[in-house]
C-alpha atoms as a printed R data frame, in Angstrom:
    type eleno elety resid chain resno       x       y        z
1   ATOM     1    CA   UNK     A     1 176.934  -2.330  -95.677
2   ATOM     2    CA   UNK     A     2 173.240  -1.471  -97.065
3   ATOM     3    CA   UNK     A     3 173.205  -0.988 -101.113
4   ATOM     4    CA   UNK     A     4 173.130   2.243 -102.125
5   ATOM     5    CA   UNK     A     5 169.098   3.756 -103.467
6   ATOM     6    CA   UNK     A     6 170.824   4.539 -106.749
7   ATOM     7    CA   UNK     A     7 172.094   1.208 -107.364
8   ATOM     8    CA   UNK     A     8 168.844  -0.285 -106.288
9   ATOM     9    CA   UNK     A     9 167.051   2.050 -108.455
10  ATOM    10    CA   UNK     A    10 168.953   0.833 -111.728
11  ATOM    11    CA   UNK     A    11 167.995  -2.855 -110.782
12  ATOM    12    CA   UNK     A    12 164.279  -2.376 -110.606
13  ATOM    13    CA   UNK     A    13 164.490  -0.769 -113.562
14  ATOM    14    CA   UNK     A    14 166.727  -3.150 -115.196
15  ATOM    15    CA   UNK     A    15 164.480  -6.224 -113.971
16  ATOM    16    CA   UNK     A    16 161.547  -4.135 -115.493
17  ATOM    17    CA   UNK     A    17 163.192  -3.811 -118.687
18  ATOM    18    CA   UNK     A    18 165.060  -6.984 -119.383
19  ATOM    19    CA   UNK     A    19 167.540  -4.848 -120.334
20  ATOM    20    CA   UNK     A    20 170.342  -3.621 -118.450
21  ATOM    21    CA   UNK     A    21 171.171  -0.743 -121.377
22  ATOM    22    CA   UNK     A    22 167.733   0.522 -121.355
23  ATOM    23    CA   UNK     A    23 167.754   1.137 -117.793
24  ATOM    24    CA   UNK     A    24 170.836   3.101 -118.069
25  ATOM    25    CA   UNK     A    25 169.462   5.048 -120.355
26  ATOM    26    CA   UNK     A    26 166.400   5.917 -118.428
27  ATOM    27    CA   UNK     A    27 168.481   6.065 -115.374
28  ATOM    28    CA   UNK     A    28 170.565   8.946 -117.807
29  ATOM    29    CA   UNK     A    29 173.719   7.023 -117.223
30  ATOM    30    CA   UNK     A    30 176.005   5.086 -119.602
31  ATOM    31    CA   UNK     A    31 176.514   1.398 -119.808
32  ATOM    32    CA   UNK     A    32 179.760   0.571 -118.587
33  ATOM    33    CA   UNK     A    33 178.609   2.456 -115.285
34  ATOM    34    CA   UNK     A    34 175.534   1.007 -114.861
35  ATOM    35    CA   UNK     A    35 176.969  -2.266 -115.985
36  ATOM    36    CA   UNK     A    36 179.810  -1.477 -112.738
37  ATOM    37    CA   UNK     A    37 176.697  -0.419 -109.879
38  ATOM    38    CA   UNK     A    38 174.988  -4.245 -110.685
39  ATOM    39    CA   UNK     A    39 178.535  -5.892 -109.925
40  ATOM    40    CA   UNK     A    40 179.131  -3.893 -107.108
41  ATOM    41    CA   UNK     A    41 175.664  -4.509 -106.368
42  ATOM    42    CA   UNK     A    42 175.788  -8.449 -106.324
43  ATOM    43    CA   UNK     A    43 179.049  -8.285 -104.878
44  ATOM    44    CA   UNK     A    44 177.546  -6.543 -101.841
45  ATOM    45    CA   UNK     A    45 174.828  -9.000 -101.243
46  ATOM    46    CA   UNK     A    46 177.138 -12.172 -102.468
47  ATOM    47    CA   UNK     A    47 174.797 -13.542 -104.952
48  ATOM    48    CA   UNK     A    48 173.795 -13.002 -108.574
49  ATOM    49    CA   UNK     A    49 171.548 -10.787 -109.120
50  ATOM    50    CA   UNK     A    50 170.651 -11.286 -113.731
51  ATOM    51    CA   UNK     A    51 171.091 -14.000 -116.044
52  ATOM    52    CA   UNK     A    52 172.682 -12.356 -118.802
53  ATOM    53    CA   UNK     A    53 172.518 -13.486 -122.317
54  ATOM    54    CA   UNK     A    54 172.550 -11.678 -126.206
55  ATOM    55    CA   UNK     A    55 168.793 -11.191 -125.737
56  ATOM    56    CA   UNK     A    56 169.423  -9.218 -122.350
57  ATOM    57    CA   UNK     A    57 168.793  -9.848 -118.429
58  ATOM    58    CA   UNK     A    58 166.778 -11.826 -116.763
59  ATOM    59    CA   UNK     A    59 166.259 -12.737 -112.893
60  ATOM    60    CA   UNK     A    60 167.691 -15.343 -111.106
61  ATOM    61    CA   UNK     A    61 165.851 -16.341 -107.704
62  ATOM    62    CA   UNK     A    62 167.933 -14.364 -105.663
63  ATOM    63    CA   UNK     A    63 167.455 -11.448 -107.705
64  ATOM    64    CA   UNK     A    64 163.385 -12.048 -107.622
65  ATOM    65    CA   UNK     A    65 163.630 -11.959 -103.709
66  ATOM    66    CA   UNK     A    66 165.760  -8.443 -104.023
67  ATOM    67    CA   UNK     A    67 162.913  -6.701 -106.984
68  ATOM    68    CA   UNK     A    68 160.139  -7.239 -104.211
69  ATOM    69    CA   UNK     A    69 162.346  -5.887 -101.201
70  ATOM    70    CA   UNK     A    70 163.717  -3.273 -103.709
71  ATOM    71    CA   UNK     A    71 160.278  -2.175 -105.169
72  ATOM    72    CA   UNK     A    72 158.728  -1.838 -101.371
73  ATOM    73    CA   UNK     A    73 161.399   0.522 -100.483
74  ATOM    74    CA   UNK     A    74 161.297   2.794 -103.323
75  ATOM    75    CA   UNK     A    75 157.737   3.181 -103.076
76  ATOM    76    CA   UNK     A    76 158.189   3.920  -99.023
77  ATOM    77    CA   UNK     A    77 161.138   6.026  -99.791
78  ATOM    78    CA   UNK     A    78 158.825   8.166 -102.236
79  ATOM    79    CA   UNK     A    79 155.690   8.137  -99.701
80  ATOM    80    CA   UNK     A    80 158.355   9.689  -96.956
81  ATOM    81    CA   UNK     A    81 159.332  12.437  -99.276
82  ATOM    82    CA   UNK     A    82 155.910  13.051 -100.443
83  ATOM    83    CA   UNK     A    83 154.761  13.353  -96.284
84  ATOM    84    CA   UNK     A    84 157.947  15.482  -95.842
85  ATOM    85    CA   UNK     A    85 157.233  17.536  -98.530
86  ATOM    86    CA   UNK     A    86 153.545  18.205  -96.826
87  ATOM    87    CA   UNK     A    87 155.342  18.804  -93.647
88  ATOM    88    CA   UNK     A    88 157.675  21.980  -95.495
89  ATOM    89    CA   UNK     A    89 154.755  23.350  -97.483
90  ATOM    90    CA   UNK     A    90 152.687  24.153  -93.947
91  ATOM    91    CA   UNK     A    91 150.548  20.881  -94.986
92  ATOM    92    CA   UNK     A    92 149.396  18.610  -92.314
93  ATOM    93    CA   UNK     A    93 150.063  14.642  -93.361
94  ATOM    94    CA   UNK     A    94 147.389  12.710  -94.918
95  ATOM    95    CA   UNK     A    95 145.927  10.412  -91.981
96  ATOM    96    CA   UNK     A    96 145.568   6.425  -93.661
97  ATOM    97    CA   UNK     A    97 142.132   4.837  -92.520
98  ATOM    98    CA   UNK     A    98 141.529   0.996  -94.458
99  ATOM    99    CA   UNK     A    99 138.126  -0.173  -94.180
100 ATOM   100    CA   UNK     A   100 136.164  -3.555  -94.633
101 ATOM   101    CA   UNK     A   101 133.608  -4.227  -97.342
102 ATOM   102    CA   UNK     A   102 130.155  -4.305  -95.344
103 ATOM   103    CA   UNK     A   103 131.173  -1.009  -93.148
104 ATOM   104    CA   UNK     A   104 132.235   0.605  -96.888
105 ATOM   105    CA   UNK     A   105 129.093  -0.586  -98.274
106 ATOM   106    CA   UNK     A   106 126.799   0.785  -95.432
107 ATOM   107    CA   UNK     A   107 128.375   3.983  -93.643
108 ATOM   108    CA   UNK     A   108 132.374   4.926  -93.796
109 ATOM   109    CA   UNK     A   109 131.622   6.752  -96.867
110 ATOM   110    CA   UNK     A   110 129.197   9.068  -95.762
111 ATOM   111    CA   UNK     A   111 130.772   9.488  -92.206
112 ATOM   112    CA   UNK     A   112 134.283  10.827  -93.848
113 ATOM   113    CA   UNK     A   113 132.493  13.122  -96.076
114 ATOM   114    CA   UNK     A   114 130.919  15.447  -92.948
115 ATOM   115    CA   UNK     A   115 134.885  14.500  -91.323
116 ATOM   116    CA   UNK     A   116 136.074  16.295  -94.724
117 ATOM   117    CA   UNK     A   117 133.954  18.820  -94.415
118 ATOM   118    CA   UNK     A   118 134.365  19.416  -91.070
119 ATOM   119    CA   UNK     A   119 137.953  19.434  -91.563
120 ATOM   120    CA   UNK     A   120 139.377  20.479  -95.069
121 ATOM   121    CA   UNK     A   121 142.966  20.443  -93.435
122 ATOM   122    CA   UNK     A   122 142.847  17.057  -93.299
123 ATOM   123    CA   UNK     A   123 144.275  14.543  -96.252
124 ATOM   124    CA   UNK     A   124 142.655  10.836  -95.735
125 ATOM   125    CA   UNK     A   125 143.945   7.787  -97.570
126 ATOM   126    CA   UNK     A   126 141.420   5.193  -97.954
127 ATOM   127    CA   UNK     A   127 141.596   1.971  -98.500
128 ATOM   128    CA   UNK     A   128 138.995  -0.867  -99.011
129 ATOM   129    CA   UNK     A   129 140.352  -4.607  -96.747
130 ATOM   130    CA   UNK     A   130 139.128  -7.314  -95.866
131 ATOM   131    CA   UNK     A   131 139.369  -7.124  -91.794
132 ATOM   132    CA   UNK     A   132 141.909  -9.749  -91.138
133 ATOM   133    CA   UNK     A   133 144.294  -7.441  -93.726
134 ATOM   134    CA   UNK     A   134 143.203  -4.407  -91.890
135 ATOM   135    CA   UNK     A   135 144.358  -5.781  -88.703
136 ATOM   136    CA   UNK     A   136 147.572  -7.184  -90.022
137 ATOM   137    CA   UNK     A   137 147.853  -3.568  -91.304
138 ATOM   138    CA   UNK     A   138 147.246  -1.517  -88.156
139 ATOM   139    CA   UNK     A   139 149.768  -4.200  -86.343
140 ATOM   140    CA   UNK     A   140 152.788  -3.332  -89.206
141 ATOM   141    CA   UNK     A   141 151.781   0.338  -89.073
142 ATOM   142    CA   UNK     A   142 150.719   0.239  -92.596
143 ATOM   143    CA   UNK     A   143 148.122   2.069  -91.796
144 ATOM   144    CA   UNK     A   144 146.448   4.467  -88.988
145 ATOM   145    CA   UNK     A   145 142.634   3.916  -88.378
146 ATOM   146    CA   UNK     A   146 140.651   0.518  -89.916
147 ATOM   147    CA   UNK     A   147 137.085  -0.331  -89.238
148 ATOM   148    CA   UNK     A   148 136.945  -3.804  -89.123
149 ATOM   149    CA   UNK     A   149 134.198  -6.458  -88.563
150 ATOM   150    CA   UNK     A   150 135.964  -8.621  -86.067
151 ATOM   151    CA   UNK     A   151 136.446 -12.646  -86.792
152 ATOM   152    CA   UNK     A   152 139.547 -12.888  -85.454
153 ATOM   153    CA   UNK     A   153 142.282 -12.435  -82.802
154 ATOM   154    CA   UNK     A   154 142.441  -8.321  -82.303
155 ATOM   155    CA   UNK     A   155 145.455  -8.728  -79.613
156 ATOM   156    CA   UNK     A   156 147.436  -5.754  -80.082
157 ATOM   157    CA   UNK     A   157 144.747  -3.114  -81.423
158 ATOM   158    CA   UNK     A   158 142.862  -0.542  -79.198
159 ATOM   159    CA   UNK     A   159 139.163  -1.209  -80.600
160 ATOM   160    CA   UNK     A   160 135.949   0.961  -80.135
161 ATOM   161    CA   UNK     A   161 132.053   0.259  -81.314
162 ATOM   162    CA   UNK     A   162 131.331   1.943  -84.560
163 ATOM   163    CA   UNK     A   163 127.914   0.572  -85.551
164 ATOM   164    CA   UNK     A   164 126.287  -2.278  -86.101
165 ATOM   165    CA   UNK     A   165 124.907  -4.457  -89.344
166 ATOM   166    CA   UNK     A   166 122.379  -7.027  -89.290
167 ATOM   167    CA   UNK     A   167 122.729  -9.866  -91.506
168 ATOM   168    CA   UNK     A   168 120.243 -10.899  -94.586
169 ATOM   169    CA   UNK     A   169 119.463 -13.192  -96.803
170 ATOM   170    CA   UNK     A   170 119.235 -12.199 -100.057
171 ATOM   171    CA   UNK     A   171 117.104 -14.918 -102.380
172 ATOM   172    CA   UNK     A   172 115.197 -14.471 -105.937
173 ATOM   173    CA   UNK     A   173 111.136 -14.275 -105.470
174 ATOM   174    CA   UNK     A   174 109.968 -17.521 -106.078
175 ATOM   175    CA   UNK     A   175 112.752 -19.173 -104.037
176 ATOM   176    CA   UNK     A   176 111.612 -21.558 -101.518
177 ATOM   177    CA   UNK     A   177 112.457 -19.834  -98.410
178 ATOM   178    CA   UNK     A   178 110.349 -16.519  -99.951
179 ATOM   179    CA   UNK     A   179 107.761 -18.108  -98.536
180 ATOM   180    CA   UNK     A   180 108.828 -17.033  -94.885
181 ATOM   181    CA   UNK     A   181 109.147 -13.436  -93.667
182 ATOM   182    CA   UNK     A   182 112.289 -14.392  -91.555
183 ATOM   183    CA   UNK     A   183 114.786 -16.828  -91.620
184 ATOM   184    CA   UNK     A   184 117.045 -18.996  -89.478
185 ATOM   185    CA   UNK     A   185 120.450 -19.835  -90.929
186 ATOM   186    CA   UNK     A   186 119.666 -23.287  -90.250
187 ATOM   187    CA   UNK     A   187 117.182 -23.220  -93.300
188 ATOM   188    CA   UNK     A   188 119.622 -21.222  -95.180
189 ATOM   189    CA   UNK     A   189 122.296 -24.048  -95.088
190 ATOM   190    CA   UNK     A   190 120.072 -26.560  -96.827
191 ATOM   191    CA   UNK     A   191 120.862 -24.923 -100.130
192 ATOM   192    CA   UNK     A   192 123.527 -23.998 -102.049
193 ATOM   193    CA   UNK     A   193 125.150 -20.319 -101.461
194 ATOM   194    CA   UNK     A   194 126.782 -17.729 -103.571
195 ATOM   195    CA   UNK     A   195 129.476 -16.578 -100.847
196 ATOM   196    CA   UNK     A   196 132.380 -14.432 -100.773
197 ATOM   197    CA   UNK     A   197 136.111 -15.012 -100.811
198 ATOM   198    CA   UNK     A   198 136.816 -17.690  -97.625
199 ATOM   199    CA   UNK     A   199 139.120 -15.108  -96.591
200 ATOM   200    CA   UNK     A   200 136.479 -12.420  -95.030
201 ATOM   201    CA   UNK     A   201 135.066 -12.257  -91.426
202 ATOM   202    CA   UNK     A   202 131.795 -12.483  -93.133
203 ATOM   203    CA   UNK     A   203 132.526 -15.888  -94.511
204 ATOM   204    CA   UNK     A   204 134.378 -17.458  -91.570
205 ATOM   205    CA   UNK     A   205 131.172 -16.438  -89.193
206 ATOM   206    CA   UNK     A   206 129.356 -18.414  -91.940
207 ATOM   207    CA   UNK     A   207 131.466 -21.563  -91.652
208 ATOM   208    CA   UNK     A   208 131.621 -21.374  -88.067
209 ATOM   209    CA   UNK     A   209 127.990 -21.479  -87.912
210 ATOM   210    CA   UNK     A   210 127.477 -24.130  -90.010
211 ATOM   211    CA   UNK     A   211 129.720 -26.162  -88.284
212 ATOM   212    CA   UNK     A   212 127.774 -25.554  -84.807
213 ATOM   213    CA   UNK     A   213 124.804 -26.910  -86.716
214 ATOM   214    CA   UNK     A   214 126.493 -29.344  -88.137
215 ATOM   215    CA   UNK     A   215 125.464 -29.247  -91.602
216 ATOM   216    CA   UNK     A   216 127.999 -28.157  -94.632
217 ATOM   217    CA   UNK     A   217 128.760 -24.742  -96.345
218 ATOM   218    CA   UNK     A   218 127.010 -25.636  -99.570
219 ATOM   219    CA   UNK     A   219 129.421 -22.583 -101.130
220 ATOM   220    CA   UNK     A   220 128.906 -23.135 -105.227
221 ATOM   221    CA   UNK     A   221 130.343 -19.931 -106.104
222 ATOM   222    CA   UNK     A   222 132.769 -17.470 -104.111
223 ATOM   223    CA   UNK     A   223 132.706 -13.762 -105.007
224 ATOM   224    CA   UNK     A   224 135.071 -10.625 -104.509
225 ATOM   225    CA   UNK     A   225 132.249  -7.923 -104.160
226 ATOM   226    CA   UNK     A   226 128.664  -7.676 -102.695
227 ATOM   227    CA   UNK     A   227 127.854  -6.759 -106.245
228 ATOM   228    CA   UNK     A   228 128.818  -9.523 -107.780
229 ATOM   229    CA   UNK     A   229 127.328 -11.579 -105.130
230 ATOM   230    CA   UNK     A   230 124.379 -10.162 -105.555
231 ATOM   231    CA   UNK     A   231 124.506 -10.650 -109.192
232 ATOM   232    CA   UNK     A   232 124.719 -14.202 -109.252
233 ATOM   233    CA   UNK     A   233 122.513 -14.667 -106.982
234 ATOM   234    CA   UNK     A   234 120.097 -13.109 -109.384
235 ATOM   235    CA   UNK     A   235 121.694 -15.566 -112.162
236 ATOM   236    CA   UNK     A   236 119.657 -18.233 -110.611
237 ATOM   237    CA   UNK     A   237 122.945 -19.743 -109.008
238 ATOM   238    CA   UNK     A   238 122.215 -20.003 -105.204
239 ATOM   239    CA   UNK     A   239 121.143 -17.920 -102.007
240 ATOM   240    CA   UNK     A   240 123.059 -15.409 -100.283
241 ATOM   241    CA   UNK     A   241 123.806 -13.896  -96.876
242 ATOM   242    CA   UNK     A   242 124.770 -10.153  -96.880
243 ATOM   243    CA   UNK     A   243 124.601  -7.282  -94.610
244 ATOM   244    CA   UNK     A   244 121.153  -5.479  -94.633
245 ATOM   245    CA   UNK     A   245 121.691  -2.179  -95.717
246 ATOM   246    CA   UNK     A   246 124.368  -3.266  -97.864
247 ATOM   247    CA   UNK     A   247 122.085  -5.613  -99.883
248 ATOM   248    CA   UNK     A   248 119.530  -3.235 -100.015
249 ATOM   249    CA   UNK     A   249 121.859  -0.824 -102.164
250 ATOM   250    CA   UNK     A   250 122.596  -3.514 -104.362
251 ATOM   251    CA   UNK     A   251 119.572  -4.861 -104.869
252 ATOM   252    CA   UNK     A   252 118.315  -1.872 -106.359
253 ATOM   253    CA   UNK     A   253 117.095  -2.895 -110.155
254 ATOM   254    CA   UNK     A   254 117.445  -6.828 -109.315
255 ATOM   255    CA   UNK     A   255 114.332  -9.451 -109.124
256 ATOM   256    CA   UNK     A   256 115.560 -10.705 -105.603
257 ATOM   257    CA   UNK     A   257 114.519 -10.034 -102.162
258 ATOM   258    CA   UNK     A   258 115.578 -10.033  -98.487
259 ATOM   259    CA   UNK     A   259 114.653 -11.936  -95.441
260 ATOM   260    CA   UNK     A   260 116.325 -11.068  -91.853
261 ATOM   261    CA   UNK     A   261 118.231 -14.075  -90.560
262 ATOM   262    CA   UNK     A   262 116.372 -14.823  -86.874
263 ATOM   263    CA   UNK     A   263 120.316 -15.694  -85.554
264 ATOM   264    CA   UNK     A   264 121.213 -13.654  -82.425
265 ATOM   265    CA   UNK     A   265 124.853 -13.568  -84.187
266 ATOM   266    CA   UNK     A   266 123.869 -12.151  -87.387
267 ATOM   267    CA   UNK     A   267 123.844  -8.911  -85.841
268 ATOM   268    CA   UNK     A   268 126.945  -7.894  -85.988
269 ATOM   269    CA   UNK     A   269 129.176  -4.826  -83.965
270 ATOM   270    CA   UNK     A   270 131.543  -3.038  -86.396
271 ATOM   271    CA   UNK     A   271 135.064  -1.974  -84.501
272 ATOM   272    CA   UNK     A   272 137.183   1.189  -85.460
273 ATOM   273    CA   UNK     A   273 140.515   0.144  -84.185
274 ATOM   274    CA   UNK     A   274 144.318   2.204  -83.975
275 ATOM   275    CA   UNK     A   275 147.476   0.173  -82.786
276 ATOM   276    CA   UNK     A   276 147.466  -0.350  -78.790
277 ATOM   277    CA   UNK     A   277 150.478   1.133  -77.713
278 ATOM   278    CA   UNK     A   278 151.319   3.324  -80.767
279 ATOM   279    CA   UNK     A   279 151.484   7.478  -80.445
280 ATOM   280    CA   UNK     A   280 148.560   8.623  -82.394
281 ATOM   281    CA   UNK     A   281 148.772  12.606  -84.167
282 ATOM   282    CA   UNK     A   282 146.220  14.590  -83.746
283 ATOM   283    CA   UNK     A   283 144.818  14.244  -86.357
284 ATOM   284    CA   UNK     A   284 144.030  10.496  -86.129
285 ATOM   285    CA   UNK     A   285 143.028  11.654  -82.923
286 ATOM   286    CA   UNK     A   286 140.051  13.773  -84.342
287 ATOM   287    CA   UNK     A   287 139.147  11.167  -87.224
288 ATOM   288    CA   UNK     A   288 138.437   8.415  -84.674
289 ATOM   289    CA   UNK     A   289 136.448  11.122  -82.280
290 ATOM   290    CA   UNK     A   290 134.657  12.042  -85.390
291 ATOM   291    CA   UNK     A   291 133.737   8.457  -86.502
292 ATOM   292    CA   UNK     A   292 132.782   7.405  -83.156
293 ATOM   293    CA   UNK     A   293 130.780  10.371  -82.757
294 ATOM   294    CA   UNK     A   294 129.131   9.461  -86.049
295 ATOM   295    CA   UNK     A   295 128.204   6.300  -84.734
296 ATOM   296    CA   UNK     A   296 126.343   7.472  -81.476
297 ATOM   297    CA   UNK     A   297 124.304   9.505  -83.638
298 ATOM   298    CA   UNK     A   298 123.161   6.996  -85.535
299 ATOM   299    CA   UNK     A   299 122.140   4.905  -82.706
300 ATOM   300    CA   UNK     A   300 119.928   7.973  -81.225
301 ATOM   301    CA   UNK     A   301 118.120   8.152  -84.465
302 ATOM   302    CA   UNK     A   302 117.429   4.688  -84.093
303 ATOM   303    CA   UNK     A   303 116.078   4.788  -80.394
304 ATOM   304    CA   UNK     A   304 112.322   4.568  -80.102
């Protein structure tokens, strides 16, 4: 038999507290039963759930593995009332959309503010992945819509062209390779390179690339933001490679410049992607119509 949400309730509170008296106080409940739900509780699951001592509770490993089971729950459990709630109150439910760093930087923004505008009956969720955690999400259902750069395996997802970004390099002015109005990565590689986390698709094209031409990654410093990327860059403590129109709203206010990288890979196609196989509302429905619209719009402007 599952634990009762009450019982599980108390515990993360407990674990939070150290104490199992203040939780049953701020679970408005008296000791003795609180003290009974944790037995029960550990009886249930056959293991011990708190060290107890004078000074109060603490975990044990079993009860560490329970807080993060326990927490996820209770936070899905209060998402589903929260969507439920929309549901009785005539509200349509929020559609989730989880987005990669360059296609944040460049063009989600402004593409879900005309959505929102277009459609003020619409809730979005956004949140800011790299792409391999935006596919893992779409796969668990964690989310609805992500635009991803892809790096890779996308088996499972249902992917469409968004737009495309062309990688840059992004260098201080009297840097060697200023000297040349466009690059090839190969020159790139022969110094050292402000990067980003290894995790990203960005990064992994890098590596791959370097290992095609057989020379190493000089990474000296990795990075969780374009920003900051951009900033040490500017520090004096390497080279960069960053998407175009990304680095150009960086670089605004910085001594550095750009040069285009001359690589037939570093343009790159963006992918707005929904689970293959999973029944999508209409609403998700008209998000992924409107970004996709969005994006063939953009490429008219750009045609001579």
């Amino acid at each position: 038999m599952l634990p009762d949400l009450d019982s599980l309730a108390l515990f993360v509170k407990a674990a939070e507290l150290h104490s199992l008296t203040r939780a049953a106080d701020a679970q408005s409940m008296g000791l003795a039963a609180a003290s009974r739900r944790i037995s029960l509780l550990e009886h249930r699951l056959k293991c011990t759930l708190f060290d107890r001592s004078h000074k109060g509770v603490t975990l044990t490993p079993a009860g560490k593995t329970l807080l993060h089971h326990a927490t996820q729950l209770l936070i899905q459990l209060n998402q589903m009332q929260v969507d439920l709630e929309e549901h009785e109150q005539g509200r349509r439910r929020a559609v989730r959309i989880q987005v990669n760093t360059s296609a944040m930087a460049q063009y989600v923004p402004s593409d879900l503010a005309s959505f929102t505008a277009a459609n003020p009956d619409i809730r979005l969720t956004v949140k800011e992945r790299w792409s391999k955690q935006i596919v893992e999400a779409l796969l668990l259902g964690e989310t609805d819509v992500g635009v991803i750069n892809p790096g890779g395996s996308i088996e499972g997802l249902e992917c469409h062209p968004y737009r495309s970004d062309h990688l840059t390099v992004v260098l201080p002015p009297h840097h060697p390779l200023a000297a040349f109005d466009e690059l090839w990565f190969d020159q790139v590689l022969d110094y050292p390179l402000v990067g980003l986390e290894h995790a990203t698709s960005l990064m992994d094209l890098l590596a791959a690339q370097a290992g095609l031409a057989q020379k190493a990654l000089k990474l000296r410093v990795e990075m969780q933001s374009f920003e900051a990327v951009s900033r040490m860059i500017e520090a004096g403590m390497g080279i960069g490679v960053l998407p175009k129109v990304a680095a150009q709203a960086y670089l605004h206010g910085m001594n550095l410049q750009t040069r285009a990288l001359k690589d037939e890979w570093a343009k790159r196609q963006m992918l707005v992607c929904t689970a293959r196989g999973r029944e999508k509302s209409e609403q998700v429905d008209r998000l992924m119509q409107a970004l996709l619209l969005a994006a063939q719009g953009a490429d008219k402007v750009r045609e001579p």
